[in-house]
Backbone as JSON Lines, residues from 0, in Angstrom:
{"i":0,"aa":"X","n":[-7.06,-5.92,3.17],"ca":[-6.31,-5.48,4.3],"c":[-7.1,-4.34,4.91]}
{"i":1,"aa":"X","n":[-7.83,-4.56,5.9],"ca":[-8.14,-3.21,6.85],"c":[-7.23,-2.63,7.78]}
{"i":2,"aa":"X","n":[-7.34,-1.33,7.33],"ca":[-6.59,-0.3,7.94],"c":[-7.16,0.22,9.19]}
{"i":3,"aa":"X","n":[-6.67,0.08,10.28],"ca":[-7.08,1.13,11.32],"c":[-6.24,2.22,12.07]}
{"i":4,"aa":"X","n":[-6.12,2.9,12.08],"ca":[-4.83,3.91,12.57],"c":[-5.36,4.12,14.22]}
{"i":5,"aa":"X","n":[-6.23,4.55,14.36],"ca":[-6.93,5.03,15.71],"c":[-8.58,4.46,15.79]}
{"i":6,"aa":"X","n":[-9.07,4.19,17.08],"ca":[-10.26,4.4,16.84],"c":[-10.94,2.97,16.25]}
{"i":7,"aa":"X","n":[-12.34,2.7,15.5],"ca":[-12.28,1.74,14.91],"c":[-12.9,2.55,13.14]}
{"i":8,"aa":"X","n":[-11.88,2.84,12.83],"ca":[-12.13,3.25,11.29],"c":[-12.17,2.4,10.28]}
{"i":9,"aa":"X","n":[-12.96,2.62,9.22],"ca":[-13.6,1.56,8.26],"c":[-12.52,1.96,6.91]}
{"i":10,"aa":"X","n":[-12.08,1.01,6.21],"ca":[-11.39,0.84,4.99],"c":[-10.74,-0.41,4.65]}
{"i":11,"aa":"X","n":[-10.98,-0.53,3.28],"ca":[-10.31,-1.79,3.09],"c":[-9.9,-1.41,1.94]}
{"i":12,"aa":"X","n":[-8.07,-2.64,1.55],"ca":[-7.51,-2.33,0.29],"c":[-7.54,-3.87,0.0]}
{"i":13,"aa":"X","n":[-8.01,-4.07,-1.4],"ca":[-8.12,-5.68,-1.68],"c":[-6.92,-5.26,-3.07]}
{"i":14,"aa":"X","n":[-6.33,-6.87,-2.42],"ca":[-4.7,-7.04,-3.43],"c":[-5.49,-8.16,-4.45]}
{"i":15,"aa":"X","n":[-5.0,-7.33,-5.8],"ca":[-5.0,-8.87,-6.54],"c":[-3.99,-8.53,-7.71]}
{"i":16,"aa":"X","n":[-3.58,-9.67,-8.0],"ca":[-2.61,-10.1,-9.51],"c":[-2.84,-10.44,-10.48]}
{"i":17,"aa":"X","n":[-2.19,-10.4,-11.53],"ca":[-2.35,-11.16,-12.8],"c":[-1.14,-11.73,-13.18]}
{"i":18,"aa":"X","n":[-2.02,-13.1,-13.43],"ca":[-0.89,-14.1,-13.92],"c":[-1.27,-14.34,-15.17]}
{"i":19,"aa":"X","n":[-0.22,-14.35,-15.75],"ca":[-0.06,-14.24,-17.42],"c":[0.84,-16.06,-17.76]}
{"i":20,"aa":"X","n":[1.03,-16.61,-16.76],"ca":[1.52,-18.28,-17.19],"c":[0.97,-18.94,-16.05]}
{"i":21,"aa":"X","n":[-0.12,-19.94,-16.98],"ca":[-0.56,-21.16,-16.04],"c":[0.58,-21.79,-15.2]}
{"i":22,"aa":"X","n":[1.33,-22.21,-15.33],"ca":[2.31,-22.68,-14.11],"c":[2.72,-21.69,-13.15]}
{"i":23,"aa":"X","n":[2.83,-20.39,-13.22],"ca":[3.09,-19.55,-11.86],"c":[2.13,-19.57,-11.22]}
{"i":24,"aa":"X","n":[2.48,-19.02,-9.69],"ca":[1.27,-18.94,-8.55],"c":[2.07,-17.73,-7.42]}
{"i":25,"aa":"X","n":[1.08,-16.88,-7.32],"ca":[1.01,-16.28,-6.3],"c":[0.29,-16.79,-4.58]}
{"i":26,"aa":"X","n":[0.82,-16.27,-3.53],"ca":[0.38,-16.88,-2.37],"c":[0.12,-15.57,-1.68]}
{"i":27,"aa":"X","n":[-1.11,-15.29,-0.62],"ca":[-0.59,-14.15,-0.29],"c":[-2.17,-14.56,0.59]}
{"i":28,"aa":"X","n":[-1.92,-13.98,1.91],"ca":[-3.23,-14.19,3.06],"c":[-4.06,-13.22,2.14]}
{"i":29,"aa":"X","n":[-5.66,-13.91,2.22],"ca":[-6.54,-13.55,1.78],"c":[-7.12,-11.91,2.45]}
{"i":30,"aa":"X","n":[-6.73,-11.82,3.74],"ca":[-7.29,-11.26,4.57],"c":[-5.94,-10.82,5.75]}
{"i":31,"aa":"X","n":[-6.17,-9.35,5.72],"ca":[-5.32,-8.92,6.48],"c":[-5.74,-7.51,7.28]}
{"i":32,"aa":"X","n":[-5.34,-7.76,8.69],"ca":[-5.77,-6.57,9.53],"c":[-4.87,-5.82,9.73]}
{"i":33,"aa":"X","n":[-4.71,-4.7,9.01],"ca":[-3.23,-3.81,9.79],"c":[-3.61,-2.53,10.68]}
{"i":34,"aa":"X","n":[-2.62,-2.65,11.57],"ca":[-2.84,-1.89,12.78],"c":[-1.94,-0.91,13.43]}
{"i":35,"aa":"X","n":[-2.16,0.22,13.51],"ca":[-1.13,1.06,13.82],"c":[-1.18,1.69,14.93]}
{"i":36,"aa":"X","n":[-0.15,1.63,15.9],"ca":[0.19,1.79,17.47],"c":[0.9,3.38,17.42]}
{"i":37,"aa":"X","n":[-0.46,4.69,17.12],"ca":[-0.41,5.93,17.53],"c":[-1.38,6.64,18.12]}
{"i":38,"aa":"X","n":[-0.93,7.9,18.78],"ca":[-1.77,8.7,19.29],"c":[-1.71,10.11,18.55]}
{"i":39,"aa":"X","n":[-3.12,10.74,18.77],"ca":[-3.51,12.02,18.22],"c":[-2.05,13.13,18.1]}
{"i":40,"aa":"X","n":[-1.2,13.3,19.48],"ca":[-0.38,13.56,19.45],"c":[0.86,13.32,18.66]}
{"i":41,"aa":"X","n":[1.21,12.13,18.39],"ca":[1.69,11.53,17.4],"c":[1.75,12.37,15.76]}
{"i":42,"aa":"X","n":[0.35,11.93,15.87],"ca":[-0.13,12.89,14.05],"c":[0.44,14.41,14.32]}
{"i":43,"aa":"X","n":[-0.33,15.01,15.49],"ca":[0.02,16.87,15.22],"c":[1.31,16.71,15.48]}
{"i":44,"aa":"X","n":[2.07,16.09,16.06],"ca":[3.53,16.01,15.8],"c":[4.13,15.95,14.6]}
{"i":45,"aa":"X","n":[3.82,15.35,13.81],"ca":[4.12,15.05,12.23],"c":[3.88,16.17,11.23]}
{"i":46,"aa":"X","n":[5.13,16.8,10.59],"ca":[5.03,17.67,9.53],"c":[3.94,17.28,8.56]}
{"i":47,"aa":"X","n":[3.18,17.88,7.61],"ca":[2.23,17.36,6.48],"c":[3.2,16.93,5.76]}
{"i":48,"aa":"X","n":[2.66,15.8,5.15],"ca":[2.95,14.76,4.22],"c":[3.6,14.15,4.67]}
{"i":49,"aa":"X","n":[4.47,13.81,5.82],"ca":[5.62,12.95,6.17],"c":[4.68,11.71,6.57]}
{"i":50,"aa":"X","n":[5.6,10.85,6.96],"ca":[5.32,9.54,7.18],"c":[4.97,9.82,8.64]}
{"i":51,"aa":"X","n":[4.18,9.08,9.57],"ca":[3.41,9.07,10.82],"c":[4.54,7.78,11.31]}
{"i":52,"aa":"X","n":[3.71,6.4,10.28],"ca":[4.23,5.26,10.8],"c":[4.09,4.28,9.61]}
{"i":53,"aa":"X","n":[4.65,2.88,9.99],"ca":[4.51,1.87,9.0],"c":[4.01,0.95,9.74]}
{"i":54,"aa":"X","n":[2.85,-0.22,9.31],"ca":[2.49,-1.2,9.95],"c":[3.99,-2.18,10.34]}
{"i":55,"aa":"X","n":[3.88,-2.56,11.52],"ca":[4.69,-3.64,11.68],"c":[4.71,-5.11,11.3]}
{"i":56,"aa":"X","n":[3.88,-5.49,10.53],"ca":[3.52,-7.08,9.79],"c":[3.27,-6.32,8.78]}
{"i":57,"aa":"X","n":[4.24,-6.24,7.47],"ca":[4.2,-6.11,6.36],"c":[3.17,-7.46,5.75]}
{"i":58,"aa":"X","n":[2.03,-7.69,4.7],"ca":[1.78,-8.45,4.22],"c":[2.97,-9.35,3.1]}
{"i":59,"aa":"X","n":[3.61,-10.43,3.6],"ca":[4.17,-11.11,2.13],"c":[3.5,-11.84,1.37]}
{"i":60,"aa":"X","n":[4.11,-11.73,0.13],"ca":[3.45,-12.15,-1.01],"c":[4.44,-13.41,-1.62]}
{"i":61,"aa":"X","n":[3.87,-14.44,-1.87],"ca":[4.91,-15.49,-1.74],"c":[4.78,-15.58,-3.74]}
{"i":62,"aa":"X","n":[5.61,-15.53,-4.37],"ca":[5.8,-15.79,-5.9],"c":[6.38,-17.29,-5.92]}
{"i":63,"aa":"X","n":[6.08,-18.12,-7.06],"ca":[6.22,-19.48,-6.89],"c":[6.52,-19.88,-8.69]}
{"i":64,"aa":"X","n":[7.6,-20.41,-9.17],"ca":[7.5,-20.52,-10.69],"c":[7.15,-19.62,-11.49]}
{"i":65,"aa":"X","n":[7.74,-18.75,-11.49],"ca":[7.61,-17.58,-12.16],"c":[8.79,-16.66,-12.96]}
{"i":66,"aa":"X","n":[9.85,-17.26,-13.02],"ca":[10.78,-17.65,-14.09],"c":[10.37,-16.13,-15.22]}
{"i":67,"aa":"X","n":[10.89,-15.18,-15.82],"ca":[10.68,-14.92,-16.81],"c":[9.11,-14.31,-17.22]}
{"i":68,"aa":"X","n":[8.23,-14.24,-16.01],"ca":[6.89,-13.92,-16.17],"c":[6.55,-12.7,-15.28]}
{"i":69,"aa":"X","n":[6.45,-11.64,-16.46],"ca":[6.33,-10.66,-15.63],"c":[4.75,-10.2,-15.36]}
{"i":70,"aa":"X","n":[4.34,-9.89,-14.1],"ca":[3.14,-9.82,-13.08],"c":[2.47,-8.46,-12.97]}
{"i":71,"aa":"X","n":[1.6,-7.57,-12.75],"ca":[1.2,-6.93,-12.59],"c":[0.79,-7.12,-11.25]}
{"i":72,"aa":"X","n":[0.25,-5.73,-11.11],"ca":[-0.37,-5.77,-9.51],"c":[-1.15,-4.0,-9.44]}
{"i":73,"aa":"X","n":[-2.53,-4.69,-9.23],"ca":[-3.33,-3.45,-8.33],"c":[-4.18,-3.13,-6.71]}
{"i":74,"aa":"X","n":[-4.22,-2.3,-6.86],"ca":[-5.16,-2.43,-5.72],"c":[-5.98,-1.56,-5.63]}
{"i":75,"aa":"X","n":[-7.3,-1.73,-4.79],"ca":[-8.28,-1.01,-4.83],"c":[-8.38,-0.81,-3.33]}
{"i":76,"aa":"X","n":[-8.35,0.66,-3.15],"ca":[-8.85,1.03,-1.8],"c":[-10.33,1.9,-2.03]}
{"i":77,"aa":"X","n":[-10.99,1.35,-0.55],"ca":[-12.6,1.87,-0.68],"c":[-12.4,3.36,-0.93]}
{"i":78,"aa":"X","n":[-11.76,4.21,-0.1],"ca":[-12.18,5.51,-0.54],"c":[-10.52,5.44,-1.04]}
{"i":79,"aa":"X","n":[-10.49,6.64,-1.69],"ca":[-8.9,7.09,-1.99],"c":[-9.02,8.54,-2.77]}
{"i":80,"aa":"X","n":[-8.16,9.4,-2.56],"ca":[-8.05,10.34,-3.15],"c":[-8.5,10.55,-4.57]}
{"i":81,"aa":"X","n":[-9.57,11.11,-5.37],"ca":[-9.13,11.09,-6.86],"c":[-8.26,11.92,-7.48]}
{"i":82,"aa":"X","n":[-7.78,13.21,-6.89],"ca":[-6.49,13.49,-7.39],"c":[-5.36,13.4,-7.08]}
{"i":83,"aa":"X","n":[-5.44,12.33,-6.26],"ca":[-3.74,12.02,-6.29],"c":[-4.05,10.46,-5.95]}
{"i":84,"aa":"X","n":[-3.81,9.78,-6.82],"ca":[-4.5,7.86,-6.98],"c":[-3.42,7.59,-6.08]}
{"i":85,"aa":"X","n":[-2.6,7.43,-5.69],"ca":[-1.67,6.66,-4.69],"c":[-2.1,7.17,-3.01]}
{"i":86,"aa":"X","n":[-3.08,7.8,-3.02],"ca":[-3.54,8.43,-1.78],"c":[-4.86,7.5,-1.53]}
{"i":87,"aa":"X","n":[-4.95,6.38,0.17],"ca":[-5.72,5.75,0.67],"c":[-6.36,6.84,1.51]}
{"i":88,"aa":"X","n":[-7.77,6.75,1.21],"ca":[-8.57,7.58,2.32],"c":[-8.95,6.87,3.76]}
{"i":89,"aa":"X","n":[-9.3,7.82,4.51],"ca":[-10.18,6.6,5.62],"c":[-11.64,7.08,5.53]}
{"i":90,"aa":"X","n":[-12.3,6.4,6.01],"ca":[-14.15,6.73,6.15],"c":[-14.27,8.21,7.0]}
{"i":91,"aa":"X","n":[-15.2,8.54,6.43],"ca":[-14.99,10.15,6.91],"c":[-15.74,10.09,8.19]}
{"i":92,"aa":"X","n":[-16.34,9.02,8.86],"ca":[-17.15,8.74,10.38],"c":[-15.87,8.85,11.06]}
{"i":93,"aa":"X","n":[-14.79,8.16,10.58],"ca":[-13.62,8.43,11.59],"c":[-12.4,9.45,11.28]}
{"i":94,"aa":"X","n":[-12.39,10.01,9.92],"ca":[-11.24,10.99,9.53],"c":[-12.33,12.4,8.7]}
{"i":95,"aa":"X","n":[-13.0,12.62,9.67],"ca":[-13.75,13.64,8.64],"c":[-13.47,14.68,8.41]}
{"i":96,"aa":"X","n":[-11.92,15.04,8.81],"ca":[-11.62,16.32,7.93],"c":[-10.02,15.8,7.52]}
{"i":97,"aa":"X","n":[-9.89,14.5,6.95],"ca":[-8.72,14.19,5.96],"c":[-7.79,14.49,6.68]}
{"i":98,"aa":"X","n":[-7.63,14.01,7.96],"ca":[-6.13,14.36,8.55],"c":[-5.04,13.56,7.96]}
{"i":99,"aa":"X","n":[-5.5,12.16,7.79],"ca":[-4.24,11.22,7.45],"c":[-5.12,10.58,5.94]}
{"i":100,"aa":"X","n":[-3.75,10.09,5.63],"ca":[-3.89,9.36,4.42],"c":[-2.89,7.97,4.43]}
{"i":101,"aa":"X","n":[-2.91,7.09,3.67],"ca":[-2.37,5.92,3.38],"c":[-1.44,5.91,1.79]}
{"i":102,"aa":"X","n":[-0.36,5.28,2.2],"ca":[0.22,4.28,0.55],"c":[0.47,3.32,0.86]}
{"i":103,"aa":"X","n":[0.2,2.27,-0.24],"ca":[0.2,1.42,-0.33],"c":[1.55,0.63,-1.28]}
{"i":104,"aa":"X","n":[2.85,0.07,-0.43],"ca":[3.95,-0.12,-1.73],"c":[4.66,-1.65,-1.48]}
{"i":105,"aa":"X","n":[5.16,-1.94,-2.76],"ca":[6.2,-3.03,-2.37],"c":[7.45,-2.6,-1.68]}
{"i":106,"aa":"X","n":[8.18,-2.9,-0.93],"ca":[9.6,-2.81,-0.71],"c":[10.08,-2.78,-1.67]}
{"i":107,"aa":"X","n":[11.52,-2.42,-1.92],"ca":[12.12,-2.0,-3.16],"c":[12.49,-3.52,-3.15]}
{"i":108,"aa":"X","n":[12.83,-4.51,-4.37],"ca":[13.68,-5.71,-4.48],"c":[13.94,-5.74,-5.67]}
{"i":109,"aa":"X","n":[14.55,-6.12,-5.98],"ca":[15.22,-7.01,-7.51],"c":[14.18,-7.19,-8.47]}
{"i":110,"aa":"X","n":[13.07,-7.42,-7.58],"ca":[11.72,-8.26,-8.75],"c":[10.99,-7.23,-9.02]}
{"i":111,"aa":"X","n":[11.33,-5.8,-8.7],"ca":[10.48,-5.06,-8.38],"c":[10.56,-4.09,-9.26]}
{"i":112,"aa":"X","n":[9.91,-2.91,-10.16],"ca":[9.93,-1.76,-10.82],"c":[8.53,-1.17,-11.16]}
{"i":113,"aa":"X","n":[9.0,0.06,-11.4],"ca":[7.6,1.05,-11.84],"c":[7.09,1.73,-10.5]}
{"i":114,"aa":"X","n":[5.79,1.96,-10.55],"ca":[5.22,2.78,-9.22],"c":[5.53,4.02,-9.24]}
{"i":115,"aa":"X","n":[5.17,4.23,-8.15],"ca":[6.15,6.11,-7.54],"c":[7.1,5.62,-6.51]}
{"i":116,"aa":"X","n":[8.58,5.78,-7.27],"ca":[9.18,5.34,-6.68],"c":[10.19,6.83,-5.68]}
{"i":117,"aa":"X","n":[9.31,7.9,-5.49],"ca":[9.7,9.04,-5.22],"c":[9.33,9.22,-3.8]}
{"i":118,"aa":"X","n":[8.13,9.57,-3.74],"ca":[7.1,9.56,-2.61],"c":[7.95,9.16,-0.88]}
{"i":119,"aa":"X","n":[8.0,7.61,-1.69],"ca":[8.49,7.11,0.19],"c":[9.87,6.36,-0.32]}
{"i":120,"aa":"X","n":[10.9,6.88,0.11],"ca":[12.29,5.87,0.18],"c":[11.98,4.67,0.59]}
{"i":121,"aa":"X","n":[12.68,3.72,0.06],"ca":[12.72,2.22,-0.31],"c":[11.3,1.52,-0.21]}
{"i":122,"aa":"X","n":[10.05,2.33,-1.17],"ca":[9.04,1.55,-1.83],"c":[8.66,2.02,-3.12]}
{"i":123,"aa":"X","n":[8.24,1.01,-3.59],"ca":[7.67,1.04,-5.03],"c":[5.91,1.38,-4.57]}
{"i":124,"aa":"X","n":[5.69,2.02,-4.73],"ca":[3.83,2.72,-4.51],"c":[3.27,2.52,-5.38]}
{"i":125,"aa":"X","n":[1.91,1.94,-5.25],"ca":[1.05,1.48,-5.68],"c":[0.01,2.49,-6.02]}
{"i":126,"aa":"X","n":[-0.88,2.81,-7.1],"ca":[-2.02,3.14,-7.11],"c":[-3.08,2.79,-6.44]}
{"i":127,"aa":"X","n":[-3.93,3.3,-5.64],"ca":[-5.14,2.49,-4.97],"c":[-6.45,3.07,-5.38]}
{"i":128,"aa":"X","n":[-6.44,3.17,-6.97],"ca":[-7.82,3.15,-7.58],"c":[-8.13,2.09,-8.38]}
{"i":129,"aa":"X","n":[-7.54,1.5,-8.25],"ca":[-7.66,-0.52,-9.0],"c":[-6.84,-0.1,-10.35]}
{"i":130,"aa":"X","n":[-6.06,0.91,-10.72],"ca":[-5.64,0.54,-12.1],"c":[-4.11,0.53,-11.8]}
{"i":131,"aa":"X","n":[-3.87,0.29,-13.31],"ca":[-1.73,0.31,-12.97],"c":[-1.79,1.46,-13.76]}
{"i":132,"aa":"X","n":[-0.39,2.08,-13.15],"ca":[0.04,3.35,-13.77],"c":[0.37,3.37,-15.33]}
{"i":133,"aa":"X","n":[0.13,4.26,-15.91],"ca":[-0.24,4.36,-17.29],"c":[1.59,4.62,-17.68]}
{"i":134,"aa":"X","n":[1.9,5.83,-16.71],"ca":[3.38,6.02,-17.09],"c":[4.35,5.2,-16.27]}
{"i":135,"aa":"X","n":[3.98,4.39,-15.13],"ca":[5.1,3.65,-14.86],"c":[4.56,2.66,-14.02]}
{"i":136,"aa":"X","n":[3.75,1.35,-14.38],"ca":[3.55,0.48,-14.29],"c":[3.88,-0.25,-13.27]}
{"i":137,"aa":"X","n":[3.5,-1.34,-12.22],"ca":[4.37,-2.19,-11.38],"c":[4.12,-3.02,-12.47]}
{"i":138,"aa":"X","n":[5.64,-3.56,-12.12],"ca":[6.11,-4.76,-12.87],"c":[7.08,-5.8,-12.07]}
{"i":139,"aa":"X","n":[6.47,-7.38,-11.6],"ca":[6.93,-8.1,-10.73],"c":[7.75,-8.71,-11.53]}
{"i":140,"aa":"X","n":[9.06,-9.24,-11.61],"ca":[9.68,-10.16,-13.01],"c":[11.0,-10.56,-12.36]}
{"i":141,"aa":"X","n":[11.21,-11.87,-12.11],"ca":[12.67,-12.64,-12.16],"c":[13.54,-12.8,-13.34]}
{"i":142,"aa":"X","n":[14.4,-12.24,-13.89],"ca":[14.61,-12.68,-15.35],"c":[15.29,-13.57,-14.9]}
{"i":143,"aa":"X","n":[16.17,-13.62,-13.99],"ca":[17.62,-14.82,-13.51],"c":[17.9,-15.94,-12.97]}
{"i":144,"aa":"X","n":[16.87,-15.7,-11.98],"ca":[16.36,-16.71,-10.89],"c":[16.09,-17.67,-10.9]}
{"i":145,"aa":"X","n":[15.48,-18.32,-10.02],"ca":[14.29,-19.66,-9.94],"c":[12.69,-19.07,-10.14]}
{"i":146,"aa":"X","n":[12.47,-17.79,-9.98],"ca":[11.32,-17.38,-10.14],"c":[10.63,-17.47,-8.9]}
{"i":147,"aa":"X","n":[10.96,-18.04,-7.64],"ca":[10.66,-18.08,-6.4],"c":[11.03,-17.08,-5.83]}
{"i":148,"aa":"X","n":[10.39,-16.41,-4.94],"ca":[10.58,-15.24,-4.0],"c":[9.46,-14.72,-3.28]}
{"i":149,"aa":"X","n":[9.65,-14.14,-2.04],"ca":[8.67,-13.25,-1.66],"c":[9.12,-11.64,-1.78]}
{"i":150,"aa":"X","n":[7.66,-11.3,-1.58],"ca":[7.34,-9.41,-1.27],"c":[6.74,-9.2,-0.39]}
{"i":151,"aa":"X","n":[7.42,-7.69,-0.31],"ca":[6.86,-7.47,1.21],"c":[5.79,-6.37,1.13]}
{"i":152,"aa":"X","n":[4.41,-6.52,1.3],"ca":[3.92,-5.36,0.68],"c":[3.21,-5.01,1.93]}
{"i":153,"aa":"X","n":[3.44,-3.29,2.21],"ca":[3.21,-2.42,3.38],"c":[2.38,-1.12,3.32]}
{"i":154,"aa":"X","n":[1.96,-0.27,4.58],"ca":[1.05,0.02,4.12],"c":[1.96,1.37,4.9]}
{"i":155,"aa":"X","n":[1.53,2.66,4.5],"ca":[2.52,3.38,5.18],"c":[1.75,4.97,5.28]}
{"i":156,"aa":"X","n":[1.11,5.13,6.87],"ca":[0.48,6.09,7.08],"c":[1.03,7.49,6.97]}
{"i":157,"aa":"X","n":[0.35,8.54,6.37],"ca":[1.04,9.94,6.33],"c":[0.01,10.48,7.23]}
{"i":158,"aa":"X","n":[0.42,12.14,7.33],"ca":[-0.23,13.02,7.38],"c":[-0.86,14.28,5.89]}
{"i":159,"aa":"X","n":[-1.81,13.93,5.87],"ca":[-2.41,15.19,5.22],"c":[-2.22,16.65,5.56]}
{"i":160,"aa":"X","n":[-1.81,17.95,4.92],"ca":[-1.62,18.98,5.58],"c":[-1.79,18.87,6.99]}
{"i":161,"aa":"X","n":[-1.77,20.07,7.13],"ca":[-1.71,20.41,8.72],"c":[-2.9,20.7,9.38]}
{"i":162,"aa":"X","n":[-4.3,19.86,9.09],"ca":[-4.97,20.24,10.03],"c":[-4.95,18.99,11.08]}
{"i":163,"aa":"X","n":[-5.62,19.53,12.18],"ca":[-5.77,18.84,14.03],"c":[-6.13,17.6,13.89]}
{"i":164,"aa":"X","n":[-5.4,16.73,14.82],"ca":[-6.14,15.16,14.61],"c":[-7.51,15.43,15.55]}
{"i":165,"aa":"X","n":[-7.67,16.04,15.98],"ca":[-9.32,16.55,17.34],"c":[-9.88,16.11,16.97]}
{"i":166,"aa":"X","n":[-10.25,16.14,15.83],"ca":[-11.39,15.54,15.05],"c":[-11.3,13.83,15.09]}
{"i":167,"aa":"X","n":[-10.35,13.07,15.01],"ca":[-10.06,11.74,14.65],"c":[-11.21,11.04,15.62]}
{"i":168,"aa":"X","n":[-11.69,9.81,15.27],"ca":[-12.72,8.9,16.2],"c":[-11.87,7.52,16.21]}
């Protein structure tokens, strides 16, 4: 999924799963462009850390026979914070003094647990240094169901403290 907020800024977050039963299947576009409809003004408007915006085409993730099989899920974003792993960077040609940042989460659902589920009301957040959380794991799992369902997985721009978007390209 490439991220662009403004500008044409470079980043990508690649989704992948693990399936733990040959008969389940995940579905999910290989390739996704997300795009966010703000201006500089916009950002210095925005308290630090709050939310800016959310892409409007959430990526879904289509689950298929999966009954009782519970899923993992990571993701790897090119740059990302190393002290705080749920933090997406952008390329510093276009954010070179860290104005904004990215998370990456499921919508909250039924199938859904673990993450930081603190951060942003109604998502489960993802790590975006390719690993799963050590203390609270995503965990995809139907116990009841048909094991069929989709997710909605979104990408959800902040602001970094308070310095100037001026800088943004």
């Amino acid at each position: 999924m490439a991220v662009q907020p403004i500008g044409n800024p470079s980043g990508t977050v690649s989704i992948s799963g693990t399936v733990r039963n040959a008969s389940c299947s995940i579905g999910a576009p290989s390739s996704t462009t997300v795009n966010f409809d703000i201006s500089k003004a916009d950002i210095n408007n925005t308290s630090a850390n709050d939310v800016i915006t959310r892409e409007n085409t959430p990526v879904t993730i289509s689950v298929s026979n999966c009954q009782n099989t519970a899923l993992g899920m990571t993701v790897s974003a090119t740059d990302h914070d190393t002290s705080a792993v749920t933090h997406g960077l952008f390329d510093k040609s276009v954010d070179p003094d860290s104005v904004l940042y990215y998370y990456v989460g499921l919508e909250h659902s039924d199938y859904v647990s673990g993450g930081d589920e603190a951060s942003v009301s109604g998502y489960n957040i993802v790590q975006v240094d390719g690993n799963n959380s050590a203390s609270a794991p995503i965990v995809i799992k139907d116990a009841t169901g048909s094991g069929n369902f989709d997710l909605s997985l979104s990408t959800i721009l902040m602001r970094n403290g308070s310095s100037s978007a001026a800088n943004l390209s």
